[in-house]
Legacy VTK file of the C-alpha trace (Angstrom):
# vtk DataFile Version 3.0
C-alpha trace
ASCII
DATASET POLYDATA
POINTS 155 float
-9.808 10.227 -13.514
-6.935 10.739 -15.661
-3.459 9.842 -14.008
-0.265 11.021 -15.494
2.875 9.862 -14.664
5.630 12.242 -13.334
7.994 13.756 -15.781
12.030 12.071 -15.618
12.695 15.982 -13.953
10.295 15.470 -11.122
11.196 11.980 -10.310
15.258 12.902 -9.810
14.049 16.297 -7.852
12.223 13.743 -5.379
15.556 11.853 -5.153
17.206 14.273 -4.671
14.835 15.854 -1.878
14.552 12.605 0.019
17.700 9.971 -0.386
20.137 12.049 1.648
17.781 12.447 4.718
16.483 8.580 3.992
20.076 7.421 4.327
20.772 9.500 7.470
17.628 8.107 9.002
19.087 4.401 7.393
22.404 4.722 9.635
19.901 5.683 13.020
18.200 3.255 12.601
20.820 0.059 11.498
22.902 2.119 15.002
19.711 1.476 17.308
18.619 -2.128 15.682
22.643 -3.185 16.566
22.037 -1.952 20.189
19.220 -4.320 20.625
20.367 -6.769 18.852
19.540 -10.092 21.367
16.138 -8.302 21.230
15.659 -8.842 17.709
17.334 -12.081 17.383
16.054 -14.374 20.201
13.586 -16.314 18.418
10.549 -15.776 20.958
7.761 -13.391 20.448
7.542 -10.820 23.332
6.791 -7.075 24.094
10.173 -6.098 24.202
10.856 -7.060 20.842
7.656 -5.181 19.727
9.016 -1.983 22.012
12.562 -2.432 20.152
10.598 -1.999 16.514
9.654 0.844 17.801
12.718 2.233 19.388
13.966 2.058 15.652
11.347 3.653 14.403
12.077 7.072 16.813
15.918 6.593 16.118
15.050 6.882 12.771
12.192 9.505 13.031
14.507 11.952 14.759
17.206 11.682 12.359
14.769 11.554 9.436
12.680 14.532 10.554
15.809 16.679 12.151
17.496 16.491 8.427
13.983 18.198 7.386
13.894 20.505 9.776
17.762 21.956 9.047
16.938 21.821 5.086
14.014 23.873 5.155
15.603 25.934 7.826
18.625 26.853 5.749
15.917 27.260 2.624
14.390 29.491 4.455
17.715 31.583 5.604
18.906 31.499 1.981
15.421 33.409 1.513
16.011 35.678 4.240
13.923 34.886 6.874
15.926 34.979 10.070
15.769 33.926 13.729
12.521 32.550 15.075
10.172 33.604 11.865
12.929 31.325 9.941
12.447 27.999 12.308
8.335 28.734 12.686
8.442 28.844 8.555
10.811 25.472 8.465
8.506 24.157 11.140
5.443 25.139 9.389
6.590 23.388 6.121
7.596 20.216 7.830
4.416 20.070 9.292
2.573 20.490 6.161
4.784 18.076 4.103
5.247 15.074 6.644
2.454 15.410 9.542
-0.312 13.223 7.835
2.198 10.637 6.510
4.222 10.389 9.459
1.387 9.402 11.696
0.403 6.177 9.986
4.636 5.619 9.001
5.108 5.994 12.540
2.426 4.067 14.713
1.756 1.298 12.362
3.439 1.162 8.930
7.499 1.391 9.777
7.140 -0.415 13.682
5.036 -3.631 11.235
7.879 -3.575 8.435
10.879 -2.976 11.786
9.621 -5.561 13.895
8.822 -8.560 10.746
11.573 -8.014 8.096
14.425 -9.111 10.386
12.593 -12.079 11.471
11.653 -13.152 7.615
14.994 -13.081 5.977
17.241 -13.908 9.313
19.407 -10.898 9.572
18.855 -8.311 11.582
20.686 -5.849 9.238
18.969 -6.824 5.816
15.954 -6.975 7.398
16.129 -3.374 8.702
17.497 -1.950 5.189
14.285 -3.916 3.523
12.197 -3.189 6.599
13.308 0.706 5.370
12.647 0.038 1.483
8.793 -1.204 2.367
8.269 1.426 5.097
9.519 4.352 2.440
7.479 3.179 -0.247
4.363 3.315 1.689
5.049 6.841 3.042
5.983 8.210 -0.047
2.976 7.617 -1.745
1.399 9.886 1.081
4.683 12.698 1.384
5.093 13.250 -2.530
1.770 14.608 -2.955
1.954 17.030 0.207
5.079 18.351 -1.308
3.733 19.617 -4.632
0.874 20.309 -2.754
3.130 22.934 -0.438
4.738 23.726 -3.658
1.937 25.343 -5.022
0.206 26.577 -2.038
2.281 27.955 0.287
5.079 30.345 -0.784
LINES 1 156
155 0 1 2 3 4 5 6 7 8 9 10 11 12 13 14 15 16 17 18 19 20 21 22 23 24 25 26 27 28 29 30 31 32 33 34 35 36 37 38 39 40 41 42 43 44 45 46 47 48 49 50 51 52 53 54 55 56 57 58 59 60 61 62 63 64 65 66 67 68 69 70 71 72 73 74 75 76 77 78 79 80 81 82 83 84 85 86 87 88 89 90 91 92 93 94 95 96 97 98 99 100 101 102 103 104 105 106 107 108 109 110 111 112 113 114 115 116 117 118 119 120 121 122 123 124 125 126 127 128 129 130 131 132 133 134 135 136 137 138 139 140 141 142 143 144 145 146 147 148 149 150 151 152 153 154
Protein backbone atom coordinates (compact mmCIF):
# COMPACT_ATOMS: atom_id res chain seq x y z
CA UNK A 1 0.00 0.00 0.00
CA UNK A 2 1.26 3.23 -1.05
CA UNK A 3 0.58 6.18 1.49
CA UNK A 4 0.91 9.73 0.44
CA UNK A 5 1.02 12.44 2.57
CA UNK A 6 -1.56 15.31 2.33
CA UNK A 7 -0.73 18.27 0.23
CA UNK A 8 0.23 21.87 2.53
CA UNK A 9 -3.60 22.93 0.88
CA UNK A 10 -5.38 20.05 2.48
CA UNK A 11 -3.71 20.18 5.78
CA UNK A 12 -4.72 24.21 6.39
CA UNK A 13 -8.42 23.32 4.85
CA UNK A 14 -8.60 20.69 7.86
CA UNK A 15 -7.55 23.56 10.19
CA UNK A 16 -9.51 25.51 9.12
CA UNK A 17 -12.64 23.03 9.17
CA UNK A 18 -11.94 21.88 12.69
CA UNK A 19 -9.93 24.54 15.12
CA UNK A 20 -12.84 26.94 15.47
CA UNK A 21 -15.40 24.22 16.57
CA UNK A 22 -12.31 22.40 18.63
CA UNK A 23 -11.82 25.63 20.55
CA UNK A 24 -15.57 26.16 21.19
CA UNK A 25 -15.79 22.62 22.44
CA UNK A 26 -12.15 23.64 24.48
CA UNK A 27 -14.07 26.55 26.47
CA UNK A 28 -17.24 23.75 27.32
CA UNK A 29 -15.32 21.73 28.42
CA UNK A 30 -12.41 23.89 30.69
CA UNK A 31 -16.42 25.71 31.91
CA UNK A 32 -17.72 22.13 33.08
CA UNK A 33 -14.12 20.69 34.43
CA UNK A 34 -14.12 24.27 36.73
CA UNK A 35 -17.66 23.31 37.99
CA UNK A 36 -16.41 20.09 39.33
CA UNK A 37 -13.48 21.06 40.27
CA UNK A 38 -13.19 19.26 44.11
CA UNK A 39 -14.24 16.30 41.90
CA UNK A 40 -11.22 16.31 39.94
CA UNK A 41 -8.86 17.42 42.51
CA UNK A 42 -9.47 15.31 45.68
CA UNK A 43 -6.84 12.86 45.38
CA UNK A 44 -9.09 9.60 45.87
CA UNK A 45 -10.25 7.39 43.13
CA UNK A 46 -14.11 7.17 43.02
CA UNK A 47 -17.14 6.97 40.58
CA UNK A 48 -17.88 10.41 40.74
CA UNK A 49 -14.72 11.45 39.48
CA UNK A 50 -15.09 8.86 36.62
CA UNK A 51 -18.92 10.37 36.05
CA UNK A 52 -17.25 14.04 36.05
CA UNK A 53 -14.78 12.79 32.95
CA UNK A 54 -17.61 12.17 31.45
CA UNK A 55 -19.74 15.13 32.18
CA UNK A 56 -16.81 16.92 30.23
CA UNK A 57 -16.90 14.86 27.64
CA UNK A 58 -20.96 15.78 26.84
CA UNK A 59 -20.15 19.54 27.66
CA UNK A 60 -17.81 19.29 25.12
CA UNK A 61 -19.71 16.93 22.67
CA UNK A 62 -22.63 19.33 22.53
CA UNK A 63 -20.66 22.29 21.85
CA UNK A 64 -18.36 20.38 19.50
CA UNK A 65 -21.14 18.69 17.53
CA UNK A 66 -23.77 21.85 17.71
CA UNK A 67 -20.85 24.06 15.89
CA UNK A 68 -21.16 21.12 13.13
CA UNK A 69 -24.48 21.05 12.94
CA UNK A 70 -24.91 25.18 12.34
CA UNK A 71 -21.82 25.00 9.72
CA UNK A 72 -23.20 22.51 7.56
CA UNK A 73 -26.58 23.98 8.12
CA UNK A 74 -25.64 27.42 6.85
CA UNK A 75 -23.53 25.36 3.92
CA UNK A 76 -26.36 23.98 3.08
CA UNK A 77 -28.63 27.39 3.07
CA UNK A 78 -25.85 29.12 1.12
CA UNK A 79 -26.72 26.15 -1.42
CA UNK A 80 -30.27 26.68 -1.21
CA UNK A 81 -31.73 24.08 0.55
CA UNK A 82 -34.21 25.53 2.99
CA UNK A 83 -36.28 24.60 6.05
CA UNK A 84 -36.37 20.98 7.14
CA UNK A 85 -34.63 19.41 3.77
CA UNK A 86 -31.70 21.99 4.87
CA UNK A 87 -31.30 20.56 8.70
CA UNK A 88 -32.04 16.63 7.42
CA UNK A 89 -28.99 17.43 4.74
CA UNK A 90 -26.73 19.15 7.72
CA UNK A 91 -27.87 16.24 9.84
CA UNK A 92 -27.17 13.73 7.27
CA UNK A 93 -23.56 15.06 6.75
CA UNK A 94 -22.78 15.20 10.41
CA UNK A 95 -23.76 11.85 10.68
CA UNK A 96 -21.66 10.64 7.94
CA UNK A 97 -18.54 12.70 8.93
CA UNK A 98 -18.49 12.21 12.86
CA UNK A 99 -20.88 9.08 13.79
CA UNK A 100 -18.14 6.29 13.65
CA UNK A 101 -15.46 8.49 15.30
CA UNK A 102 -17.54 9.93 17.85
CA UNK A 103 -18.56 6.64 19.31
CA UNK A 104 -15.14 5.39 20.36
CA UNK A 105 -14.06 9.56 21.15
CA UNK A 106 -16.98 9.52 23.24
CA UNK A 107 -17.34 6.22 25.40
CA UNK A 108 -13.75 5.46 25.77
CA UNK A 109 -11.08 7.63 24.09
CA UNK A 110 -11.90 11.47 25.43
CA UNK A 111 -13.65 10.17 29.16
CA UNK A 112 -9.68 7.96 29.46
CA UNK A 113 -7.63 11.18 28.32
CA UNK A 114 -10.57 13.66 30.73
CA UNK A 115 -10.46 11.64 33.66
CA UNK A 116 -6.11 10.85 33.67
CA UNK A 117 -4.48 14.04 32.24
CA UNK A 118 -5.51 16.25 35.18
CA UNK A 119 -4.37 13.77 37.61
CA UNK A 120 -0.75 13.29 35.72
CA UNK A 121 0.42 16.82 35.43
CA UNK A 122 -1.57 18.31 38.70
CA UNK A 123 -3.76 20.90 37.17
CA UNK A 124 -6.97 20.50 36.42
CA UNK A 125 -6.83 23.09 33.56
CA UNK A 126 -3.59 21.80 31.69
CA UNK A 127 -4.67 18.59 32.08
CA UNK A 128 -8.02 19.19 30.31
CA UNK A 129 -6.31 21.34 27.36
CA UNK A 130 -3.74 18.14 26.98
CA UNK A 131 -6.52 15.74 27.90
CA UNK A 132 -8.16 17.71 24.52
CA UNK A 133 -4.78 17.58 22.39
CA UNK A 134 -4.61 13.47 22.94
CA UNK A 135 -8.39 12.98 22.62
CA UNK A 136 -8.32 15.15 19.08
CA UNK A 137 -5.50 13.39 17.74
CA UNK A 138 -7.03 10.08 18.13
CA UNK A 139 -10.37 11.15 16.57
CA UNK A 140 -8.95 12.79 13.82
CA UNK A 141 -7.26 10.05 12.46
CA UNK A 142 -10.87 8.46 12.21
CA UNK A 143 -12.96 12.09 11.13
CA UNK A 144 -10.37 13.22 8.33
CA UNK A 145 -10.92 10.30 6.27
CA UNK A 146 -14.90 10.40 6.55
CA UNK A 147 -14.64 13.91 5.36
CA UNK A 148 -12.96 13.36 2.00
CA UNK A 149 -14.81 10.40 2.00
CA UNK A 150 -18.29 12.68 2.09
CA UNK A 151 -16.39 14.91 -0.16
CA UNK A 152 -16.41 12.69 -2.88
CA UNK A 153 -19.46 10.74 -2.30
CA UNK A 154 -22.13 12.63 -1.34
CA UNK A 155 -22.91 15.94 -3.11
Amino acid sequence: MNLKLPSRKKIWEWIRRYAPQELVALLFALYAANMLRPLFLDGRFSWSKIAAAYVVTVADAIAYYGYALVRELLIHRHNHARGIRAFALAFRDVVLEYSAADTIDTVVTRPFFMFWAPRLVGSINLGIIIGQVLAGATFYLMVVPAYEWRKRHIK
